[in-house]
TILUM-843375 format. One record per atom (N, C-alpha, C): residue number from 0; residue in three letters; atom name; x, y, z. Coordinates in steps of 0.1 Angstrom, whole numbers, plus 2048, in hexadecimal, padded with zeros to 3 digits. Example, Ala and Ser with C-alpha at 12.3 -4.5 7.8 and 13.67 -1.06 7.14 Angstrom:
2
LODREN   num   residu   atome   east   north    up
LODREN     0      ALA       N    884     7C7   84E
LODREN     0      ALA      CA    87B     7D3   84E
LODREN     0      ALA       C    884     7DF   84E
LODREN     1      SER       N    880     7EA   847
LODREN     1      SER      CA    889     7F5   847
LODREN     1      SER       C    881     800   84F
END
This chain:
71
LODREN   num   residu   atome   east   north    up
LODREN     0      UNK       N    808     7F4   800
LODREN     0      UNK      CA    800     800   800
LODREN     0      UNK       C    809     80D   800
LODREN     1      UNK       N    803     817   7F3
LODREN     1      UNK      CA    810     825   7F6
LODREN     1      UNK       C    80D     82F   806
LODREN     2      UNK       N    817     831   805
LODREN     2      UNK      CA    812     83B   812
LODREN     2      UNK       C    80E     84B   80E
LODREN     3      UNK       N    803     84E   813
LODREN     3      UNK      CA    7FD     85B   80C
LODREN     3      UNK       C    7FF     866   818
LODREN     4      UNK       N    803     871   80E
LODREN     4      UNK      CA    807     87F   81A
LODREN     4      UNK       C    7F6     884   817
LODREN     5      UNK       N    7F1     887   825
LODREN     5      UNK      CA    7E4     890   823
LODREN     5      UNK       C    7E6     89C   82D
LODREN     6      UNK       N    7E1     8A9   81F
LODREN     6      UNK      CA    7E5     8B8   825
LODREN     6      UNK       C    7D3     8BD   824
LODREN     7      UNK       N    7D4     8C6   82D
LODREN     7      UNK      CA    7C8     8CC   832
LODREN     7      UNK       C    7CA     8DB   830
LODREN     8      UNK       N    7C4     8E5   82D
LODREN     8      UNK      CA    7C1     8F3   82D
LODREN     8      UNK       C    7BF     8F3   840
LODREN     9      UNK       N    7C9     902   840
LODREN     9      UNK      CA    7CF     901   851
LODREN     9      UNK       C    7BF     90C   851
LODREN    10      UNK       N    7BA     908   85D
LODREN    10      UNK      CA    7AE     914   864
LODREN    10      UNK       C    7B4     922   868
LODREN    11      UNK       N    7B8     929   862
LODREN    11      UNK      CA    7BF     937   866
LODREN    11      UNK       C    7B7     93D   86F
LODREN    12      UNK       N    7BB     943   87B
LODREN    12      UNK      CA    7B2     94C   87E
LODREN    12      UNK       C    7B5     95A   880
LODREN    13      UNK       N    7B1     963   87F
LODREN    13      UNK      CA    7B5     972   881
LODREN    13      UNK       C    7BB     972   890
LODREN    14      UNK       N    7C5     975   892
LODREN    14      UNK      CA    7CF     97B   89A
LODREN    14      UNK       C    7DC     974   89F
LODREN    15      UNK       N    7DA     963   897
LODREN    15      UNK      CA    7E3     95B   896
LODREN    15      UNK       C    7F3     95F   893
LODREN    16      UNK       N    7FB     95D   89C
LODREN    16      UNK      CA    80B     962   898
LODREN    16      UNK       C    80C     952   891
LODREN    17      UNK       N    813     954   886
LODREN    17      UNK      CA    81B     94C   880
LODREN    17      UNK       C    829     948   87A
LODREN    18      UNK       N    82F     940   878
LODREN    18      UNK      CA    83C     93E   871
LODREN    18      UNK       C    83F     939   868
LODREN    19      UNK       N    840     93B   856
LODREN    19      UNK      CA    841     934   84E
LODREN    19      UNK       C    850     934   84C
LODREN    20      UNK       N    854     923   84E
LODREN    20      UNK      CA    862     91E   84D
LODREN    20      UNK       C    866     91C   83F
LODREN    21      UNK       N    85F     921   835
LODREN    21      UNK      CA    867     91D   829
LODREN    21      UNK       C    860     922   81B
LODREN    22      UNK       N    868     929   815
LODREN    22      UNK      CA    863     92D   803
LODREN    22      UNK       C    860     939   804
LODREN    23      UNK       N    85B     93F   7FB
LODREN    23      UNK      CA    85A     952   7FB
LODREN    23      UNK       C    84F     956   803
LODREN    24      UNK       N    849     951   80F
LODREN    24      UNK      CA    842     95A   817
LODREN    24      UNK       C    849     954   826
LODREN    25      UNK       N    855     952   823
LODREN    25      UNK      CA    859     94A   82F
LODREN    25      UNK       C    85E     957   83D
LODREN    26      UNK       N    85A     956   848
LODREN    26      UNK      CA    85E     960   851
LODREN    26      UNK       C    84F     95E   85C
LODREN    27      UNK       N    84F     969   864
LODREN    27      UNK      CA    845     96E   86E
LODREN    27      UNK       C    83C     975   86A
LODREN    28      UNK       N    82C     970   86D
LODREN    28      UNK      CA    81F     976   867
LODREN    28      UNK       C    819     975   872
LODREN    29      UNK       N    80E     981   86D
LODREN    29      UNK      CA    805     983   878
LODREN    29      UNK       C    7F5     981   871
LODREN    30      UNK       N    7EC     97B   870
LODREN    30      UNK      CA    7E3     975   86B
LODREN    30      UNK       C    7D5     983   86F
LODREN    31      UNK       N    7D7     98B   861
LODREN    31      UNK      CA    7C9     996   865
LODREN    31      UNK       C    7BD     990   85F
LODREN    32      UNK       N    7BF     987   855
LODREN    32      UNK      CA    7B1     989   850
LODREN    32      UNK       C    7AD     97D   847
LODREN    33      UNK       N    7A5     973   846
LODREN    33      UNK      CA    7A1     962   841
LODREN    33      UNK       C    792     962   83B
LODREN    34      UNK       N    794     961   831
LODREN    34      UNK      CA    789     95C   824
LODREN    34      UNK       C    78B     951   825
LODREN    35      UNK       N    77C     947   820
LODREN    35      UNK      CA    77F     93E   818
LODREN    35      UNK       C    788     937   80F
LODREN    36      UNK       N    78C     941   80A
LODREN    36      UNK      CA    795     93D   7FA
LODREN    36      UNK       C    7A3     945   7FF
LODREN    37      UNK       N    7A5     950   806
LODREN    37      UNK      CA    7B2     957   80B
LODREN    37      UNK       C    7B7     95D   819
LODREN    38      UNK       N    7BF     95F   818
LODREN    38      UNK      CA    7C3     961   82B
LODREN    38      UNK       C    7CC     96D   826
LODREN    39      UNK       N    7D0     97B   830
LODREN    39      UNK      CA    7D4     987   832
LODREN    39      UNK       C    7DF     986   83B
LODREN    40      UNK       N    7EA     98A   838
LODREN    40      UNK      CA    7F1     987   842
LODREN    40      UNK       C    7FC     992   844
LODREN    41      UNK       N    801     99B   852
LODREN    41      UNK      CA    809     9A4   851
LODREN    41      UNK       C    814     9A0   857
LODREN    42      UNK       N    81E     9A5   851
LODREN    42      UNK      CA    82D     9A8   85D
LODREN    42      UNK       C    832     9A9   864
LODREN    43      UNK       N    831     9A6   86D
LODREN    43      UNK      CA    838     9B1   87E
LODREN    43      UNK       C    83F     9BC   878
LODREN    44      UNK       N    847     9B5   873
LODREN    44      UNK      CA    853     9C1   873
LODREN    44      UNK       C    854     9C9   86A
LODREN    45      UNK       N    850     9C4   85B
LODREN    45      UNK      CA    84C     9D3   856
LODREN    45      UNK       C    83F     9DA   850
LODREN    46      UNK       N    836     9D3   858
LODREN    46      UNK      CA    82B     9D1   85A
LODREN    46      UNK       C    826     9D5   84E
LODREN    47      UNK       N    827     9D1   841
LODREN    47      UNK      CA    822     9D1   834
LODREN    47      UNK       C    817     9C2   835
LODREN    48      UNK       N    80E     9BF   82F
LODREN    48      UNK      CA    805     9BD   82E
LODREN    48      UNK       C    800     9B0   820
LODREN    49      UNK       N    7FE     9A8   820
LODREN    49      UNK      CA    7FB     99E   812
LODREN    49      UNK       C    7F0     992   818
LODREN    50      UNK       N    7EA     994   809
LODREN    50      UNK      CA    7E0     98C   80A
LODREN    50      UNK       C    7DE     97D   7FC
LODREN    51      UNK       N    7E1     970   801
LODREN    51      UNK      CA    7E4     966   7F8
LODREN    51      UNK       C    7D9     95D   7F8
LODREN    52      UNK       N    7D6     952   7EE
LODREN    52      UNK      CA    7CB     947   7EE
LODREN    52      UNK       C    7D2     93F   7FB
LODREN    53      UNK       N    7C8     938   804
LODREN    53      UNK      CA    7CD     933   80D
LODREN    53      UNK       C    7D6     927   806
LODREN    54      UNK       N    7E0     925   80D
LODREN    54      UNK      CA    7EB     921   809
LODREN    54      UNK       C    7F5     917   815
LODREN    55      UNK       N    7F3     917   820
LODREN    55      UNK      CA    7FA     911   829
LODREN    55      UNK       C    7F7     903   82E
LODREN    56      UNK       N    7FF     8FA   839
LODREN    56      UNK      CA    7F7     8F2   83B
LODREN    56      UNK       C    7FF     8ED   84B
LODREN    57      UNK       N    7FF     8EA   852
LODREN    57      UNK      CA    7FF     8EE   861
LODREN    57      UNK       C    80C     8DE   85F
LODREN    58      UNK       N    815     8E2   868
LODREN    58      UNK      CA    81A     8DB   86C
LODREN    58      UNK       C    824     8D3   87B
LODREN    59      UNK       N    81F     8E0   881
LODREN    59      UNK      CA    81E     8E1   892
LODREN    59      UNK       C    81F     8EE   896
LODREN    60      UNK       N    81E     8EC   8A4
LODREN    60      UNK      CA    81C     8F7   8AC
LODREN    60      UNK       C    828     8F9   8B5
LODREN    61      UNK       N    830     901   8B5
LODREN    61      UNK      CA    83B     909   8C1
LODREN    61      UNK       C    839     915   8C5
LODREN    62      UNK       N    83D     912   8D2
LODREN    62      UNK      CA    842     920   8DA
LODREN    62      UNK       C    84F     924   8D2
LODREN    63      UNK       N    84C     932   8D1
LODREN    63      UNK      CA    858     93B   8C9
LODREN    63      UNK       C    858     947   8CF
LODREN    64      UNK       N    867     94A   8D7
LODREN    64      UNK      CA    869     957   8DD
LODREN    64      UNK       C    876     959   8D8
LODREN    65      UNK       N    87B     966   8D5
LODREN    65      UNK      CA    86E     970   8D3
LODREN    65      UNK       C    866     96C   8C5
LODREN    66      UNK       N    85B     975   8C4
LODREN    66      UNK      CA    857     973   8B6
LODREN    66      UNK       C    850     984   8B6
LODREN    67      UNK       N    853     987   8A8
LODREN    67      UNK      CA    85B     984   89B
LODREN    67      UNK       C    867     980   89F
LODREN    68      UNK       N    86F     97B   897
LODREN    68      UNK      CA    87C     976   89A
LODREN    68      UNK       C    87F     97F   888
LODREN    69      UNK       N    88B     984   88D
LODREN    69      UNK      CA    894     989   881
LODREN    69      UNK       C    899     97E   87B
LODREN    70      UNK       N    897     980   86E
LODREN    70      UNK      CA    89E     976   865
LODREN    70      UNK       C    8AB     97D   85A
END
């Protein structure tokens, strides 16, 4: 039998800090705003602002201090 990877659309919620480890939105987010179809998401640090088709998919949870963390 193959072994199958199953990914899920992550439940974002508005005010969620997040950390994406990898590819061009990789860094510290802060989660303003979740549609259906797209999630809003700002900076800490230079608090510019973008909004993408939901796109992530959860792969645990840590404590992270500090956060933002400079990259």
């Amino acid at each position: 039998m193959p072994q199958i990877t199953v990914f899920r659309p992550y439940p974002f919620q508005v005010g969620q800090k997040i950390t994406i480890e990898g590819g061009p939105r990789r860094g510290d987010w802060e989660v303003i705003g979740v549609s259906d179809t797209h999630v809003r998401l700002k900076c800490p640090v230079s608090l510019r602002e973008f909004e993408w088709p939901l796109f992530c998919y959860v792969v645990g949870e840590k404590d992270l201090d500090p956060w933002p963390q400079r990259h």
